[in-house]
Structure formats: structure tokens, C-alpha cells
C-alpha positions in Angstrom: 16.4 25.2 -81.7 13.5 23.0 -81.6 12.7 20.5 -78.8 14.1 17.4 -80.3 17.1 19.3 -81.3 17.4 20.1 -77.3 16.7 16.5 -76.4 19.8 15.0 -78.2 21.8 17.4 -77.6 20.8 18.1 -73.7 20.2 14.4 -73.2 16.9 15.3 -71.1 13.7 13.9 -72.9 11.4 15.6 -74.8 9.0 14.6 -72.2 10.5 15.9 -69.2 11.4 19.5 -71.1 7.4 19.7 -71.5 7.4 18.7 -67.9 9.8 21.7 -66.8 7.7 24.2 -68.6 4.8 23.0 -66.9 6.4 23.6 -63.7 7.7 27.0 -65.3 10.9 25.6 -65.0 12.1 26.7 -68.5 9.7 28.1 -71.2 11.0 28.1 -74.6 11.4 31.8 -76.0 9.1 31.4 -79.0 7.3 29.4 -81.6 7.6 28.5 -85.2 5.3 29.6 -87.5 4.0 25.8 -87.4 3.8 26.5 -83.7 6.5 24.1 -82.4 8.3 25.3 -79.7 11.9 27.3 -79.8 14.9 27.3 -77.4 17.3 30.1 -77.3 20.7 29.7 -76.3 19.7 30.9 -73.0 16.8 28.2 -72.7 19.8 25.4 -73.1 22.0 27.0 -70.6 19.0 27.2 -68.0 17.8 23.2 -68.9 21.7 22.1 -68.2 21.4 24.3 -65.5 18.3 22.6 -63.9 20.0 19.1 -64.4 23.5 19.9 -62.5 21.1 20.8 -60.0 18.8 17.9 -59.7 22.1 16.0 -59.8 22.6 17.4 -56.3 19.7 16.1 -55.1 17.7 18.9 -55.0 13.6 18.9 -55.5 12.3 20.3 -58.7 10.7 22.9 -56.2 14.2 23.6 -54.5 15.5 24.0 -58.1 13.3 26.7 -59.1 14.2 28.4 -56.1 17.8 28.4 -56.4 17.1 29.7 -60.2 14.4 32.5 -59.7 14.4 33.5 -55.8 17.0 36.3 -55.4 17.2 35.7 -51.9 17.5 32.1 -52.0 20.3 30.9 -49.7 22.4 28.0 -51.0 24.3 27.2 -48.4 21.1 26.1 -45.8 19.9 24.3 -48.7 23.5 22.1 -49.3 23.6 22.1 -45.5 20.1 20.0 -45.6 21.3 18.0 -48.5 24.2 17.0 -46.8 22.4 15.9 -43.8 20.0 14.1 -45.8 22.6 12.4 -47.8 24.6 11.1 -44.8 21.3 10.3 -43.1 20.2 7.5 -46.5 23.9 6.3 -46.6 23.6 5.3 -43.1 20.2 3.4 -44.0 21.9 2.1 -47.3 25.0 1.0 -45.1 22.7 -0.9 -42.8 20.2 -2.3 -45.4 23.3 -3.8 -47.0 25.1 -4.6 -43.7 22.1 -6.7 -42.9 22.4 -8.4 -46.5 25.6 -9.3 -45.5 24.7 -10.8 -42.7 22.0 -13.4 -43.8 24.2 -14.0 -47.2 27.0 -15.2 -44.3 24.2 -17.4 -42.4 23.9 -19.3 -45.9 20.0 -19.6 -45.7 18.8 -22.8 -47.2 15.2 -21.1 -47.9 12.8 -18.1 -47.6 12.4 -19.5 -43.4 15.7 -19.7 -42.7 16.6 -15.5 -44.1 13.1 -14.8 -41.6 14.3 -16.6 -38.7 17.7 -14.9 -38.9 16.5 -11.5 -39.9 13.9 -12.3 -36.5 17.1 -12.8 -34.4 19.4 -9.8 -35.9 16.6 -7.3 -35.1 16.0 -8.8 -31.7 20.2 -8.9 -30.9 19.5 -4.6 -31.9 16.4 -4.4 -29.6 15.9 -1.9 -26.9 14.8 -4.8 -24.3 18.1 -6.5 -22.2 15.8 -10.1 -21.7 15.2 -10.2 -25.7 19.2 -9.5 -26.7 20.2 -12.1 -24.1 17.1 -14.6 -25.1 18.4 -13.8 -28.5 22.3 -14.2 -27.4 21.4 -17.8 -26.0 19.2 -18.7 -29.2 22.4 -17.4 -31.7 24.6 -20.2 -29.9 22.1 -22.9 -30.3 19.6 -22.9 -33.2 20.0 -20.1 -35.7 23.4 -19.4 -37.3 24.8 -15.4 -36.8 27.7 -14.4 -38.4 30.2 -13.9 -36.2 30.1 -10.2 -37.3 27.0 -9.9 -35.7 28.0 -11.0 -32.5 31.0 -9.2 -32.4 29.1 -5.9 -33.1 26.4 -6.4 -30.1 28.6 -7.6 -27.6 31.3 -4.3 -28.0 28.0 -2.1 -28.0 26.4 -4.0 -25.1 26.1 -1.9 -21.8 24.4 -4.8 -19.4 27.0 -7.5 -17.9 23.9 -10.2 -18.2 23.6 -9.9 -22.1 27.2 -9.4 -22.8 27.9 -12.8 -20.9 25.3 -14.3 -23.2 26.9 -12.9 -25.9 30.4 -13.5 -25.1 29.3 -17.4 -24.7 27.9 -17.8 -28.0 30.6 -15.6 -29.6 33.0 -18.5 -28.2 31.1 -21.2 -29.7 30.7 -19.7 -32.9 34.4 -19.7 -34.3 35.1 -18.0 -37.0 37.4 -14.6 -37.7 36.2 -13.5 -34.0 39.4 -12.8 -33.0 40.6 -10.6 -35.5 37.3 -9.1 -35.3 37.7 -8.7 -31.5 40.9 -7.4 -32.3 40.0 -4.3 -34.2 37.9 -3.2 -31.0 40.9 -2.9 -28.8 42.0 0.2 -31.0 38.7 1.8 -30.3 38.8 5.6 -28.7 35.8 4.3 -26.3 37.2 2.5 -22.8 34.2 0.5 -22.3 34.3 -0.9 -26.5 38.2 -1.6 -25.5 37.7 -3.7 -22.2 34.5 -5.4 -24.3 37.1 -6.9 -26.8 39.4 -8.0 -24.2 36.8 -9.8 -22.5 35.5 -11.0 -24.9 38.9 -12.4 -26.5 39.6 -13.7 -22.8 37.3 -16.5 -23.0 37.6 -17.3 -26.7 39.2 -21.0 -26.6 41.8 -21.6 -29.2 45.3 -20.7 -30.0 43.2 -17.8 -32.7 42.6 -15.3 -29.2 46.2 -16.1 -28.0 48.2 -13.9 -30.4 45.5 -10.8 -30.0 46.2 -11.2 -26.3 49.9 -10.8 -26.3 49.6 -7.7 -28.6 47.0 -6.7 -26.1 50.4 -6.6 -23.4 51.8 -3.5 -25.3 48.3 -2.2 -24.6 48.5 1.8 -23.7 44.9 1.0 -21.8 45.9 -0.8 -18.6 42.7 -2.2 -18.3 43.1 -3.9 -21.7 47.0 -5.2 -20.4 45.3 -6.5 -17.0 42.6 -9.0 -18.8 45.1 -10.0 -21.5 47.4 -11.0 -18.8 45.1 -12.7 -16.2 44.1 -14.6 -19.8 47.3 -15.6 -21.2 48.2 -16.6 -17.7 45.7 -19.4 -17.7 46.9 -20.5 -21.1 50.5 -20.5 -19.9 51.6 -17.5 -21.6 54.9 -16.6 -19.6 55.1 -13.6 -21.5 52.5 -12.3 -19.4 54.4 -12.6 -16.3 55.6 -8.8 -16.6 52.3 -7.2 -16.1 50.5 -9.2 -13.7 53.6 -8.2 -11.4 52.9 -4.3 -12.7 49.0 -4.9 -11.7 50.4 -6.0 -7.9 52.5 -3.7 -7.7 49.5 -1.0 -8.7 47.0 -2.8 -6.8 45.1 -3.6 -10.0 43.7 -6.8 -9.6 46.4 -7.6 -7.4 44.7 -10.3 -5.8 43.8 -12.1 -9.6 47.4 -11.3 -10.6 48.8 -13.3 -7.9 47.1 -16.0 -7.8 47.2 -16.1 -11.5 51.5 -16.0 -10.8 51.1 -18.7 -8.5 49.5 -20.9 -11.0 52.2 -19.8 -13.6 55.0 -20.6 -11.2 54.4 -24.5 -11.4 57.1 -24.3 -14.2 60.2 -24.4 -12.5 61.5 -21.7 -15.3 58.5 -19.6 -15.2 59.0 -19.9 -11.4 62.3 -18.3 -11.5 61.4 -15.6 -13.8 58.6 -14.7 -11.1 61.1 -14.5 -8.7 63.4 -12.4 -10.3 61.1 -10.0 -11.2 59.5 -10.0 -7.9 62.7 -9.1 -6.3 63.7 -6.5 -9.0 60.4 -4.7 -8.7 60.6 -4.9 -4.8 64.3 -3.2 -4.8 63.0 0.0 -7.0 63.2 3.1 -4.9 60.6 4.8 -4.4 58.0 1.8 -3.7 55.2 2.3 -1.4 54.7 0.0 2.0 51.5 -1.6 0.5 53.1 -2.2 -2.5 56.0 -4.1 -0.9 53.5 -6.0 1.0 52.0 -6.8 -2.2 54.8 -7.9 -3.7 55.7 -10.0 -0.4 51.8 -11.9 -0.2 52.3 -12.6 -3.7 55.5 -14.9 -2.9 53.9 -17.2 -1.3 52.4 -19.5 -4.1 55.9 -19.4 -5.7 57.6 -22.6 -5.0 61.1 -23.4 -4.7 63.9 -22.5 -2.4 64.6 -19.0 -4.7 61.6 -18.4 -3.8 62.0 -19.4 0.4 65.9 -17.1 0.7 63.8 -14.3 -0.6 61.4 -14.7 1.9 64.0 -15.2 4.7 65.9 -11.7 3.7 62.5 -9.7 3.7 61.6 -11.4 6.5 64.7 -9.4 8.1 63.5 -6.2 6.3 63.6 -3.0 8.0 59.9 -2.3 7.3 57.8 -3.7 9.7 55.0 -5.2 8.1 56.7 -6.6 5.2 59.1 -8.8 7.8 55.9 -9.6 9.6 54.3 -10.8 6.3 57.4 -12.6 5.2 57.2 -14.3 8.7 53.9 -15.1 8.0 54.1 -16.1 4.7 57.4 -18.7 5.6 54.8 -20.4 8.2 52.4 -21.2 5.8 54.9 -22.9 3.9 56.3 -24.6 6.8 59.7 -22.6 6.7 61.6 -20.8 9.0 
């Protein structure tokens, strides 16, 4: 067969079959009498050969390997090809991550794609003072997406720079939330108490329905900033586990002020109540915990609130009668 027979039919061009024998890749088996080259069968099965192999990604040099070295071994060779393809998706991925990104800022010219590609890379840098110069300069003059945002401050280690960024992810609005959201169900703790955070000082009724979900969170650090947040919006459904995190000692101190603050609604006040007192009648329940669960009565108005002092301050453990005691003369009662 000559070589434009083996062009149609192998779709490889005439030019690039002279460029395989070149290499030695394939050499035709013989000439015509005119001297045009001649492909055997074999020829064609060792061109399609070559091409199912450069489809992998291999080199022409790797492919003459694989075809003529005996002791060749695939299976380093498709271990470096993976590795190589998983390393240009990632640069792929963030080439068009970054795309995405400036697309979203909706630059007005060639200055405005510079001046946000300028900030994206300083947001990525390996310098705290340019991410949080950067944080201060996304809430202010150049638009981020709010993707952006929400990717550096769940990857950002220092407290300085993440309350940069957690300030100018609040003024940016947006689908934070729901992208904050999706970092509560990461496997990483510190990504998980980054979103809560985060979501905590978002203003807007958009953070409030991430936050209750956030309640059912298996991460009790995740349920504690949910709660202390919801409590300051007047979430009563967050009533339940700010008395858990007393009664744990997790942020007791926050949790009861926060239930103080909640109990100014005579209805939430009564539901404080009754949970106080069904939490402080479990068996077994620690002494600090009961003293816990006492302090925390004291910013509860109402006279509930007062006859539940007076019967624990009666109680046969010592120190919670004394702080009952104590507690009933702040508040002017006996």
C-alpha cells in the first residue's frame, strides 16, 4: 500500500508517516519499482499502533520504547503519565478557576481584569500583611467574587487575615452563605469552625437558615458558634444547645450570657427555664455543672425563674445552695 493509500485510510498525514520513519518509527517494507514507498499490513498495524499510543500522552521517544525495548516497563511509564496528567488538570482547573473569577468581577476594561488578577494572586500569597492588605482592599475598591473570598478565608490559618476577610466577605453579599455552607461538611475541623465563623457575622436573614442546620451539627464546635449566633438574632431554636455548652463547660460563660439576652421574651424566658431545670434534674450531673446551670439563672427574669432559685437554694449540695443564695441577692430576692 502506498503512502497516500496509508494516509486516508490511517488518517495520519503523509507528512507525519515520513516523520515516523525518520525517527525509525515505522519504515515501509519496500519500494515500487518507481521507488515510492510500500506498507505491509504489518507497517499499518504498527502506525495505528504508534497513534493509540501518542493518544496516551506519551513522547514520540516513549513510544518507540514501548514498541522496540523488550524490557520496557509500562506500568512506570502510565504511573508518570498519570501523575503528569493530574498535575496539568490541576493547572487547567486553576487557569480556568481564575477565568471565572474576573468573568464574575465584570471588568469594564483591560485595567480593571489587571487590578483584579493583582488582588487574586495577592489574597493566594505566602505573606499574612499582603492577604490582609489585600482582604481590606477586596471590601473597598476592587470587586472579588464572593467565591474568592469564601475560598481564602476557609484556607486562612492566621486570626488577623481571616478577620479581614470575614469583614469583607460580609460586605460583599452575594451566594456567601450557601457557599459558607458547603464548608461545614468539610472532613477538616479548622475549614468547619472557618465557615461557622464566618457565617456568624454575615448580616441577613441569607446566614440564618445555614446556622440552624448548623444545630444538628455532629462538630460541637460548629453547634456552639451557630448557637451563640442565632442567639443574637433571636433564634429560640438555639436555646437547646447553648444550655448543652453550660452544661459541658463549652463557652459556658458566652452561652449564658447569650441565654440571658434571649430570656427578655417572656416565652423564650420560660423555655430557658424549663430546660434549665430539666437538665439540672438528670442523674448523673457533675457539681460544676450544676453550678453552671445555677450562675446561668440569674439573668433569667421572672418569678419561674426566682422559685427555682429558692428550691436550689435549699439543695443538698453545698455550693449550688450557696450560689443560689448568692445569685437570689443580686436580684434582690430572698
Amino acid at each position: 500500500m502506498l503512502i497516500g493509500e496509508v494516509a486516508r485510510r490511517s488518517g495520519v498525514s503523509a507528512r507525519m508517516l515520513r516523520h515516523y520513519e525518520s525517527l525509525g518509527l515505522v519504515r515501509p517494507t519496500g519500494r515500487t519499482g518507481s521507488g515510492y514507498r510500500e506498507y505491509s499490513d504489518e507497517d499499518i498495524r504498527r502506525v495505528f499502533h504508534i497513534e493509540s499510543l501518542r493518544s496516551l500522552g506519551l513522547s514520540l521517544r516513549d513510544v518507540g520504547r514501548a514498541l522496540d525495548d523488550p524490557g520496557f516497563a509500562p506500568s512506570e511509564l502510565v504511573d508518570d503519565l498519570v501523575r503528569r496528567t493530574r498535575e496539568r488538570i490541576a493547572a487547567e482547573t486553576e487557569l480556568l478557576t481564575r477565568l471565572r473569577r474576573i468573568g464574575a468581577a465584570e471588568p469594564a476594561g483591560w485595567e480593571d481584569v489587571l487590578r483584579t488578577v493583582a488582588l487574586l494572586r495577592s489574597l493566594g500569597s505566602e505573606d499574612a500583611g499582603t492577604r490582609q492588605r489585600a482582604a481590606l482592599v477586596a471590601s473597598e475598591e476592587v470587586p472579588v467574587p464572593v467565591e474568592a473570598l469564601v475560598e481564602a478565608v476557609l484556607s486562612e490559618p492566621d486570626p488577623n487575615v481571616a478577620g479581614a476577610l470575614r469583614w469583607a466577605l460580609a460586605r460583599s453579599g452575594g451566594d456567601g452563605p450557601a457557599l459558607l455552607a458547603e464548608g461545614l461538611r468539610s472532613p477538616s475541623a479548622e475549614v468547619r469552625e472557618r465557615a461557622v465563623r464566618s457565617l456568624a457575622e454575615l448580616p441577613g436573614a441569607g446566614a440564618t437558615g445555614p446556622l440552624r442546620d448548623a444545630l444538628a451539627h455532629s462538630d460541637a464546635v460548629v453547634r456552639g458558634y451557630a448557637a451563640l449566633a442565632l442567639a443574637e438574632r433571636d433564634a429560640a431554636d438555639a436555646v437547646p444547645t447553648l444550655l448543652d455548652m453550660v452544661v459541658e463547660g463549652r463557652n459556658d460563660v458566652e452561652a449564658a450570657d447569650a441565654l440571658g439576652a434571649a430570656a427578655d421574651d417572656p416565652a423564650t424566658a420560660d423555655r430557658i427555664v424549663t430546660g434549665l431545670l430539666d437538665r439540672l434534674a438528670r442523674r448523673p450531673l457533675g457539681a460544676s455543672a450544676r453550678r453552671r446551670l445555677t450562675q446561668a439563672l440569674a439573668d433569667v427574669p421572672g418569678a419561674r425563674a426566682s422559685r427555682a432559685l429558692v428550691e436550689l437554694s435549699r439543695d443538698e449540695d453545698r455550693a449550688v445552695a450557696l450560689t443560689a443564695a448568692y445569685v437570689l441577692a443580686l436580684r434582690g430576692e430572698r
